[in-house]
N, C-alpha and C positions, 0 to 999 in steps of 0.2 A: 511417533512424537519427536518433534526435535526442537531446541530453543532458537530466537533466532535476535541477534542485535544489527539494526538498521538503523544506517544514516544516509539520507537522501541525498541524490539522485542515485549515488550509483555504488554503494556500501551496502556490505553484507555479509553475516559468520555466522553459519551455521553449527551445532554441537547435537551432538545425544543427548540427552537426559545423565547418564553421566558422566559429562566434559569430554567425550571422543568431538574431535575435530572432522565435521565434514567441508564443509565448505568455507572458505575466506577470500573476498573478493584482493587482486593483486595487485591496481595499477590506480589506488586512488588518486596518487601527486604522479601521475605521466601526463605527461605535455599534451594538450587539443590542437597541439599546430594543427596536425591534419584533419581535422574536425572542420576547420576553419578554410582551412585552403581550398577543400574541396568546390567551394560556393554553389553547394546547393542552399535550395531555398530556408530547408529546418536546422541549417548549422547556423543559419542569421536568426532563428528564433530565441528571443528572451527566454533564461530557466524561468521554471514555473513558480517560485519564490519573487520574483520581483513583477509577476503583473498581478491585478488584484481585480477578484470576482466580481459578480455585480450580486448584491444579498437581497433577499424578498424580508418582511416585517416579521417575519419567524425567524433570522438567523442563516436562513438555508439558501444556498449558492444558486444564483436564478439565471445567471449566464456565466458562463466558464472561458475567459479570452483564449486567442489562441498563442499557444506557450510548447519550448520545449518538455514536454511531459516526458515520464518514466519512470521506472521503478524496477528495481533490482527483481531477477529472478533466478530461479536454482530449478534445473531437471524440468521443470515444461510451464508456462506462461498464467499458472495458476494463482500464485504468490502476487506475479505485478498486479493480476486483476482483481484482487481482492484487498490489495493497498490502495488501487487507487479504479473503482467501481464505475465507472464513467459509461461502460460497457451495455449499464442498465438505465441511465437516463439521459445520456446522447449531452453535447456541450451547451444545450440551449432547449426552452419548450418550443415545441411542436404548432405552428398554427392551429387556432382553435374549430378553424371549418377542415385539419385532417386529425381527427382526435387517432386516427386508426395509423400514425406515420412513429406512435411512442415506442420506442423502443420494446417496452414491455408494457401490459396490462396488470394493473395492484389490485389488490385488495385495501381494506383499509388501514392503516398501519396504526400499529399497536407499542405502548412504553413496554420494557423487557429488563429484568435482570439479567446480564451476561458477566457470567465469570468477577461479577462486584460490580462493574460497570452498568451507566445507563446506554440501551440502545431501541432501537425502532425495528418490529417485528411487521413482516407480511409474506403473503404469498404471491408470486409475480408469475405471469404468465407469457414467455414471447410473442412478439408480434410479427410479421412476416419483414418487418426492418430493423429485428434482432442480429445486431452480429458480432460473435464474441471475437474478444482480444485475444486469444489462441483456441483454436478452434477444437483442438483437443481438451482441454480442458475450459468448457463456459463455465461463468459462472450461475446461470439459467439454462435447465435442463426442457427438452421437449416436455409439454403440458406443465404442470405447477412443480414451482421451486417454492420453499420456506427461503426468506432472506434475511439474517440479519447484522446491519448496521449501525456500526460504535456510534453513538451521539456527538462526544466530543474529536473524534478525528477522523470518520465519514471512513474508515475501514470496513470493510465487508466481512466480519468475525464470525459467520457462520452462514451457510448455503446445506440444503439438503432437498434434494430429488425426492418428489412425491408417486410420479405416475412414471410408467410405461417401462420399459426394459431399465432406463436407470435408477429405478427408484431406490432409494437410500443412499445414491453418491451426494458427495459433496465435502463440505472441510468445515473446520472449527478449530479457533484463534482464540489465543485468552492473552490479551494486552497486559504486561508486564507493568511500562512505565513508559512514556510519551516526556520527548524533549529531553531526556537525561544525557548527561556530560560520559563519551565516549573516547578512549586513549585511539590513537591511530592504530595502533599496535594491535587491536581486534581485528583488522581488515588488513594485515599485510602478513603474506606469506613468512619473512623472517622478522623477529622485535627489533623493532631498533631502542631497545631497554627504557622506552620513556619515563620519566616518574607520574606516575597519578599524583594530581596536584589534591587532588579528592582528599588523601591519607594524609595524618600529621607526619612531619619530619622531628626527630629530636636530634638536635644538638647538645654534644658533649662540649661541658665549655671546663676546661681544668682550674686547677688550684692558679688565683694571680701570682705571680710572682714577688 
C-alpha cells in the first residue's frame, strides 16, 4: 500500500502508509529547451489540457484528439495506465462493419460503489488489437478482466484477473481528493520552505505606542 499525490503531466510523491518517503519526482521547473529543439513531431504536440474531446449525450469522451499525453510513473507502466486507461478503448470508435477491431470485448457495465465514489463495473475481454501501454503490466489480462472506472475522472481504480495463470492479479485505488491545491515542495527532492497559503498566518501586532 502506498499514498500517492499527483499533479499532471509529470508530478508525483510517493509515501508509506506511514509518511516514509519513497518516491518524489525532481525536475518539475527544468527547462523543455531540449524538449523543443529536438523537432520531432510529439515535442510540437499541444499538452493534453488545452485540446478538448469530442463528448457523446451521456458525458462520455467519443473522440480523443491527438495531444501530448502522459502520466507519471513509478517502478513499471502500471500507475500511467490506470491514470489514464485509453489502453482499453483506443482514441476513437471502431467502424461499425469491423465491430472485431475494439480494443476489448465488455460486458454490460454496471453503477458501483468504490471506496465512496461513483464508478462503472464490467468485465472486458481482449481482442486480437489489444495492446497494453507496458506490456508487463496490462491493465487487461488474457481471457476476462473485472474493470473498474471512477465516473468522475475516467481513472481505472480497480482491475482484477479472472482466468488462466493470472487470475487474481491486478490493483486497487481509492481516490483521496481530485483537483486539491498542492505546495511544489511535495515534488522536489530538497523544500524550498514554501508557505501553504492553505494555513492561517497570525500576526503579532504589539502595544501602539
Amino acid at each position: 500500500m502506498v499514498r500517492a499525490w499527483l499533479r499532471r503531466p509529470g508530478a508525483l510523491r510517493l509515501e508509506t502508509p506511514d509518511g516514509q518517503l519513497l518516491h518524489s519526482t525532481t525536475g518539475i521547473n527544468d527547462s523543455r529547451d531540449d524538449l523543443y529543439v529536438s523537432a520531432t513531431r510529439r515535442s510540437w504536440l499541444l499538452p493534453a489540457h488545452l485540446v478538448t474531446p469530442v463528448y457523446d449525450d451521456a458525458g462520455l469522451v467519443r473522440r480523443r484528439p491527438e495531444a501530448a499525453y502522459g502520466e507519471p510513473s513509478f517502478g513499471n507502466g502500471r500507475l500511467a495506465a490506470a491514470l489514464d486507461p485509453v489502453e482499453l478503448a483506443g482514441n476513437a470508435p471502431v467502424p461499425l462493419e469491423f465491430p472485431d477491431t475494439n480494443r476489448v470485448f465488455l460486458e454490460q457495465p454496471r453503477e458501483v460503489d468504490h471506496e465512496g465514489r461513483l464508478a462503472l463495473e464490467t468485465i472486458v475481454t481482449p481482442s486480437r488489437t489489444y495492446v497494453a501501454s507496458d506490456p508487463a503490466a496490462p491493465l487487461a489480462h488474457p481471457g476476462r478482466t473485472l474493470i473498474r472506472i471512477d465516473a468522475g475522472t475516467g481513472v481505472c481504480v480497480a482491475s482484477q484477473s479472472l482466468d488462466g495463470d493470472s487470475s487474481g492479479k491486478g490493483h486497487w485505488l481509492k481516490i483521496l481528493g481530485v483537483d486539491e491545491y498542492m505546495l511544489d515542495d511535495l515534488f522536489l527532492a530538497d523544500s524550498m520552505n514554501l508557505t501553504d497559503v492553505r494555513r492561517h498566518i497570525s500576526w503579532d501586532i504589539g502595544p501602539a505606542a
